[in-house]
C-alpha positions in Angstrom: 20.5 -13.5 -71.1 21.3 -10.3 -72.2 22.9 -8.1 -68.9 23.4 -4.3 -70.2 25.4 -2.8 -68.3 25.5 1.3 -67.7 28.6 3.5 -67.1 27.5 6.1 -64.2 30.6 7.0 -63.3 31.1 10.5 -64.6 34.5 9.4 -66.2 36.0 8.5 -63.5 35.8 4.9 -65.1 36.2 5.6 -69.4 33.8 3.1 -71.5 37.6 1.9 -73.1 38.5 0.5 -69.7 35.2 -0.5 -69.2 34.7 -3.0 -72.2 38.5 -4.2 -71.6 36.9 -5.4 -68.2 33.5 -6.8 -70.1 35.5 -8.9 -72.2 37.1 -10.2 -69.4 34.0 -11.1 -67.5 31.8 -12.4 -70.4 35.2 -14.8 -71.1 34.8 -15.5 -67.0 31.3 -16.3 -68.2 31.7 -19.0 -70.8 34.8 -20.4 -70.1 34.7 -21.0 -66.5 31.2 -20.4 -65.2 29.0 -21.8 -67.5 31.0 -24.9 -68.0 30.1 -26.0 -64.3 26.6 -24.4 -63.8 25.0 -24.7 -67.5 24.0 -21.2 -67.0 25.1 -18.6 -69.6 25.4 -14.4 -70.1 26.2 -11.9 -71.7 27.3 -8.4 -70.5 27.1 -5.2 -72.8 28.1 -2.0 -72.6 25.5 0.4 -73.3 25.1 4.5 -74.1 24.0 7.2 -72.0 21.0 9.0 -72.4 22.2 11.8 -70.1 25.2 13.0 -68.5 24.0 13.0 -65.0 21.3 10.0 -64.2 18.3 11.1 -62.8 15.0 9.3 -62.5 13.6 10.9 -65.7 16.2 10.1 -67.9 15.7 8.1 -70.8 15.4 4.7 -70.4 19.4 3.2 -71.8 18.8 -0.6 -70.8 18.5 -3.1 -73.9 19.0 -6.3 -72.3 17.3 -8.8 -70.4 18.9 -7.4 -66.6 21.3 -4.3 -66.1 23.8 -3.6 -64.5 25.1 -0.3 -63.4 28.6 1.3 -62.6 28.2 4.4 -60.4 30.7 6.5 -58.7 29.1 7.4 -55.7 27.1 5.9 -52.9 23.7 7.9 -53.6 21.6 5.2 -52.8 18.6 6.7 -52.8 19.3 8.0 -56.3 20.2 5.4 -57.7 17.3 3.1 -56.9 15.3 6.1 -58.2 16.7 6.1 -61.2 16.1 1.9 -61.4 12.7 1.9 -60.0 12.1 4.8 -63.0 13.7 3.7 -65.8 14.0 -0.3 -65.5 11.1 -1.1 -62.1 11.6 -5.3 -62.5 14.0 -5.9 -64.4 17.1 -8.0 -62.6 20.0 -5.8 -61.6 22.8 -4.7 -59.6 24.7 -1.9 -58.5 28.7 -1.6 -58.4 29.6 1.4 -56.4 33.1 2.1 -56.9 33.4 4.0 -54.0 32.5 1.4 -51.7 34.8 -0.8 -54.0 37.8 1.3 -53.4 37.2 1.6 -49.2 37.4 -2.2 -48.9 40.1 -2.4 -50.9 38.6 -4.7 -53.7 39.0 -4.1 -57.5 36.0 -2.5 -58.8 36.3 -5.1 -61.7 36.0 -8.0 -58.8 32.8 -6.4 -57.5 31.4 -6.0 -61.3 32.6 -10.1 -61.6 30.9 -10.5 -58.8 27.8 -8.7 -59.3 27.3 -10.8 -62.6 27.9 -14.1 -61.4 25.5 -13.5 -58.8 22.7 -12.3 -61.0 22.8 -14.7 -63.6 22.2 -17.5 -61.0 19.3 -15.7 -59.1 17.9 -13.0 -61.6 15.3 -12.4 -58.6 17.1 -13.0 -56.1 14.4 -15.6 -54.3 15.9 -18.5 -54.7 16.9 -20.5 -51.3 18.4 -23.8 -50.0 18.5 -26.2 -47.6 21.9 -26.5 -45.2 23.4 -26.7 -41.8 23.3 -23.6 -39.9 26.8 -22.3 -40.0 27.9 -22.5 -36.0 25.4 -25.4 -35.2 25.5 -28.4 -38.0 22.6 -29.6 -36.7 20.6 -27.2 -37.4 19.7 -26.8 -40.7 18.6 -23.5 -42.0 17.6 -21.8 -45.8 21.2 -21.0 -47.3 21.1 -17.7 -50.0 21.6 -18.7 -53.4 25.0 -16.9 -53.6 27.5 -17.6 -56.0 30.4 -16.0 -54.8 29.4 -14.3 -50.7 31.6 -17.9 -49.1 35.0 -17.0 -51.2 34.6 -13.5 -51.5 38.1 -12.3 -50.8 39.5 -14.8 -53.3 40.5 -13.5 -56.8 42.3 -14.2 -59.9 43.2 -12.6 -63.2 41.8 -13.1 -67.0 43.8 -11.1 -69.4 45.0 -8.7 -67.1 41.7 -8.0 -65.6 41.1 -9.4 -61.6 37.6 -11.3 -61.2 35.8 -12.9 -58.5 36.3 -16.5 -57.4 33.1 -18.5 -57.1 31.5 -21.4 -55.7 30.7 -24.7 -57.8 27.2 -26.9 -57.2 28.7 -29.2 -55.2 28.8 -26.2 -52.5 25.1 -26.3 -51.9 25.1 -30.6 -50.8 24.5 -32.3 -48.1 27.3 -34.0 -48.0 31.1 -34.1 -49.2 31.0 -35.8 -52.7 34.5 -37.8 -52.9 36.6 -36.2 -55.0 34.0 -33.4 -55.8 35.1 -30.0 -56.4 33.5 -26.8 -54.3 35.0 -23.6 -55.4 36.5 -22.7 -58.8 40.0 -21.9 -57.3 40.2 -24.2 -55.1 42.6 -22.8 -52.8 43.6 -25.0 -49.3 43.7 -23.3 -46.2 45.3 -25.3 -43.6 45.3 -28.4 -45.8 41.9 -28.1 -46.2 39.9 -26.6 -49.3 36.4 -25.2 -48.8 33.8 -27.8 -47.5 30.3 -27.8 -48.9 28.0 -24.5 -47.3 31.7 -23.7 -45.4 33.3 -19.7 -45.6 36.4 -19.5 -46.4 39.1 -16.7 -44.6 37.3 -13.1 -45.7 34.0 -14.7 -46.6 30.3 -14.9 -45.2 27.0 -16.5 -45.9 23.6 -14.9 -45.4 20.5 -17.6 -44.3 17.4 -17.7 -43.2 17.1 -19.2 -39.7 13.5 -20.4 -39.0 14.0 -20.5 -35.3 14.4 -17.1 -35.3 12.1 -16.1 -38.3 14.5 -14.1 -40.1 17.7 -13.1 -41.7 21.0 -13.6 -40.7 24.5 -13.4 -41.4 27.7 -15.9 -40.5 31.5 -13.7 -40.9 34.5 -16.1 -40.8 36.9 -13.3 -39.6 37.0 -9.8 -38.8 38.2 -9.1 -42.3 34.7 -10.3 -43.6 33.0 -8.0 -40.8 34.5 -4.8 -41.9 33.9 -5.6 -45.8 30.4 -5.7 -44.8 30.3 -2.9 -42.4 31.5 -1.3 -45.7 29.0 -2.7 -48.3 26.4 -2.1 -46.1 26.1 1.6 -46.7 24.7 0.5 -50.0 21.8 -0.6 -48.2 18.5 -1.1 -50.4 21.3 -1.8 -53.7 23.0 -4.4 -51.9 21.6 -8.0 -53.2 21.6 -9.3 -49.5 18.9 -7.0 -48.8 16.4 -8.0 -50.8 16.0 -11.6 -49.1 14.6 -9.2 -46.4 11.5 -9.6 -48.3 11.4 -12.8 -47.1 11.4 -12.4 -43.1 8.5 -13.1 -41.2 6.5 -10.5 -39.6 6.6 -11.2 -36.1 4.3 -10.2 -33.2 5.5 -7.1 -31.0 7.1 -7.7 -28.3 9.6 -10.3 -29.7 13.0 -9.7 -30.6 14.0 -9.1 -34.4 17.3 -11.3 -35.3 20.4 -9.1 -37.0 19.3 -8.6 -40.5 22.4 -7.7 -42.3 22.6 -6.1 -45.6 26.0 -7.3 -48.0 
């Protein structure tokens, strides 16, 4: 897969910096991703049709998904100018703004963003696991590469990028000596457990006793950085399982339907 990714930042991020941070990422890609998931990208950089987007502007994706840099949180504009230009084909957003108020590298979030869409192009994929504050429970897991260690980083050539979770994560069980996370980092003598958050991490699921969406923060760390991303709103990749909720009769009580 071809992921094309588009520079709307008005300068504030130079194309230069920009491809040092592609390379970085597509080395992410096939040196430490693929190698555990068997599934393999490619980002791009791409030209600029126009200075300014706007939902007119000539179409600058020529990839298989897109990915797009902008420097504002114009939401509304920005899906504009998707829904115009590129209506369903895979994407993202990276808005650097909201980047910079949580304190994460923009180059973490674009890691981030990637990983994520190469393993759920449309995002509509789902799986089975325990609910996360009643094990018993099970409930439908999002397909989320890197939601569980999102506060984890580490650095390839310079460049920070996103830790992410393994396929052992999304089991049933512990595997003995299985593996869940790339970093593997121990917290309290104890490394992530399969479908567990570790500290500054969450997990979105749907909870059929409820009928809907819902989110599980391990800290309060993980509640303000989604306080944060949430004024992406409709961009945000958490969002869009909202397609999925059951339309209940009136009367009843929607769940929390949180957007990452």
């Amino acid at each position: 897969m071809i992921i094309s990714v588009i520079n709307h930042t008005n300068g504030r991020v130079t194309d230069e910096e920009l491809q040092s941070v592609i390379r970085a990422i597509n080395c992410q890609i096939a040196e430490d991703f693929a190698p555990y998931w068997s599934l393999g990208a490619t980002l791009r950089l791409e030209g600029r049709s126009t200075e300014k987007p706007s939902k007119e502007a000539l179409a600058d994706m020529r990839g298989d998904a897109v990915l797009y840099l902008w420097d504002e949180v114009d939401v509304k504009d920005a899906l504009g100018y998707h829904d115009r230009n590129h209506h369903g084909i895979p994407y993202g957003f990276v808005f650097t703004e909201l980047s910079r108020k949580i304190g994460e590298n923009w180059t973490v979030t674009l890691s981030h963003e990637a990983l994520e869409l190469i393993a759920d192009p449309e995002v509509n994929l789902l799986v089975a696991g325990p609910h996360p504050e009643d094990p018993k429970r099970d409930v439908f897991r999002w397909y989320e590469m890197c939601d569980a260690v999102q506060a984890e980083t580490y650095r390839i050539d310079g460049v920070e990028v996103s830790n992410f979770v393994l396929p052992l994560y999304f089991t049933g069980g512990e595997e003995e000596g299985g593996r869940n996370d790339f970093l593997g980092r121990s917290y309290n003598g104890r490394m992530l457990p399969s479908f567990g958050v570790n500290p500054g991490g969450y997990v979105g699921f749907f909870d059929p006793k409820i009928a809907d969406m819902d989110t599980f923060e391990a800290d309060a760390q993980a509640e303000r950085r989604r306080q944060i991303k949430a004024q992406g709103k409709l961009a945000r990749r958490g969002i869009r399982y909202q397609r999925f909720a059951v339309i209940r009769p009136k009367g009843k009580t929607a769940a929390r339907a949180k957007a990452r």
